[in-house]
N, C-alpha and C positions, 0 to 999 in steps of 0.2 A: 504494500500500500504506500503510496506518495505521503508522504512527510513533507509540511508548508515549512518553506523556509523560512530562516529569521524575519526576513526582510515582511513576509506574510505573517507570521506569531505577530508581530509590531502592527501591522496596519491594522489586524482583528482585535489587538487587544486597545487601539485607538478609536477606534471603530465605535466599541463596547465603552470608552470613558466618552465617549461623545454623548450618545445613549444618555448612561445611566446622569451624566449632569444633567440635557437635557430634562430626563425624566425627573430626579430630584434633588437638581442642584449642583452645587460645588460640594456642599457639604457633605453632600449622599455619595460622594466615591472613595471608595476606599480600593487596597491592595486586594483584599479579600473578596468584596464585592465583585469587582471587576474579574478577579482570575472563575469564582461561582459563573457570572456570567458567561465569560468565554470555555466555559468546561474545561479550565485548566489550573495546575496549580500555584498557587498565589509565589511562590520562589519564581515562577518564570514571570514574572510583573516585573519583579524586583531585578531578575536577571537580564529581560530587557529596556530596563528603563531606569534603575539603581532608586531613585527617587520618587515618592508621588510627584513632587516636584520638577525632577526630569520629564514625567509622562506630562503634567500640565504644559513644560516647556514646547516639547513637541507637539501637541495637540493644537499650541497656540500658531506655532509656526507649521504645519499642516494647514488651517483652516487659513491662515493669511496669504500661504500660497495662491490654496484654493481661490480665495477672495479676488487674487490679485492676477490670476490668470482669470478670471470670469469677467473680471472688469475689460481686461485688453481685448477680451473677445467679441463683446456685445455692447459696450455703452456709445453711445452717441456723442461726438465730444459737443456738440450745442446742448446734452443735458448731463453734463459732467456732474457740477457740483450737486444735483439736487440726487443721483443715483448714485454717487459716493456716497452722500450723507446714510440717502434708506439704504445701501449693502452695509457699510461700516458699520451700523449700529444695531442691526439684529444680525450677520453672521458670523460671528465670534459666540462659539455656546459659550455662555456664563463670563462677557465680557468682565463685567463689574467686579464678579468673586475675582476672577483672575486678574484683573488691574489691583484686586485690595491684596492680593498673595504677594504682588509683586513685591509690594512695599515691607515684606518683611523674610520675602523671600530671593537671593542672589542672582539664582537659576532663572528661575520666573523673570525677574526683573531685565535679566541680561536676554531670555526670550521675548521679551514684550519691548523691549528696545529696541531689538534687531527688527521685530515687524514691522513697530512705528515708523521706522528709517526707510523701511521701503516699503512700506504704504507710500511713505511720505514723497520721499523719487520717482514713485510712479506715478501720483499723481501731477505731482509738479510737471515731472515729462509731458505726461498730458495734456496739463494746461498748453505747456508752450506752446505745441503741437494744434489747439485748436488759436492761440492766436497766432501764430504764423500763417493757418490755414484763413485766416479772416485779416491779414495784416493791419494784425492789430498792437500798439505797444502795450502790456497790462499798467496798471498805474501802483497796481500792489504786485511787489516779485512773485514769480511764480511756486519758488521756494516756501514762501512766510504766508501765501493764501492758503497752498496745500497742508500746511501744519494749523493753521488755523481753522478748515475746513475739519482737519481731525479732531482737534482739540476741543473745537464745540459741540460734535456728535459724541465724542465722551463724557462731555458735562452733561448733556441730552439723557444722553443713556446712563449716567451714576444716578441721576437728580428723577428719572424714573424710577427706577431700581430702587432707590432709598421712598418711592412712594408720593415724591414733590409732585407737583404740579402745574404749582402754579404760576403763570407766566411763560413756560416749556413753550406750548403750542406758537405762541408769537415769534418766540426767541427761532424755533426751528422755522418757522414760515419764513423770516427775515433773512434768516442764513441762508438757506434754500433760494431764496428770491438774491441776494448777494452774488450767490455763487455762481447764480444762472448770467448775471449781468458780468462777472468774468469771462466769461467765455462765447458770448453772442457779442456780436460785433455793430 
């Protein structure tokens, strides 16, 4: 019988932490959990991933991949900024838990760096790209919108998550409306 390679144990056992946050939470995964789920045992979690911390690392930077080849594939650059905003902010499972791990976790922290960085180049790319297409000068660098573009769909999405409300919907309407006037000419 065939035997999944590493390289396959790792994507089912990422598979399966995706899932079980999904279903409940950051909190709700455990070593143990996860290996019950995959019908395996909880030493192969640990053996390919050392850390719950390592496995969050990779999950984060799995799903930003994801995010960031889906983006080059299908977005339209005249509606860049308002389709960053809706991808960035719901697909990342359990962005918030994982942004608050970062903060006291090394691993985490240096994984969620590394995406924001190129989230953040890809978009900027981007942008250029539709003003060049529209020979247009932006009047904000393309660098400092695309991190700003990030940066307020993470307050978006913390100031959800924590249950806020109030004021969100404008704040997001206005960015959104913002983002669109960078990139239409």
């Amino acid at each position: 019988m065939h035997q999944p390679e590493e390289s396959e144990y790792r994507e089912r056992l990422l598979d399966a932490a995706a899932g079980i946050i999904a279903a409940d939470g950051l909190e709700g995964l455990t070593a143990g959990k996860l290996a019950r789920h995959v019908g395996l045992g909880r030493t192969v979690v640990h053996y390919h991933f050392g850390t719950m911390d390592h496995l969050l690392a990779a999950l984060l930077r799995r799903s930003s991949a994801e995010i960031r080849k889906d983006i080059a594939a299908r977005f339209d650059l005249s509606r860049l900024g308002a389709d960053i905003w809706g991808e960035y902010t719901v697909s990342i499972p359990a962005a918030e838990a994982i942004r608050a791990r970062a903060l006291s976790s090394s691993v985490v922290a240096d994984a969620y760096r590394e995406v924001f960085e190129a989230l953040q180049v890809m978009i900027a790319d981007m942008l250029d790209e539709a003003h060049r297409l529209r020979s247009i000068e932006p009047e904000i660098p393309t660098g400092v919108m695309a991190s700003i573009m990030l940066m307020s769909a993470q307050f978006v999405g913390t100031q959800r998550a924590l249950g806020a409300d109030v004021g969100l919907d404008a704040v997001e309407s206005y960015m959104k409306s913002l983002f669109a006037i960078t990139t239409s000419s």
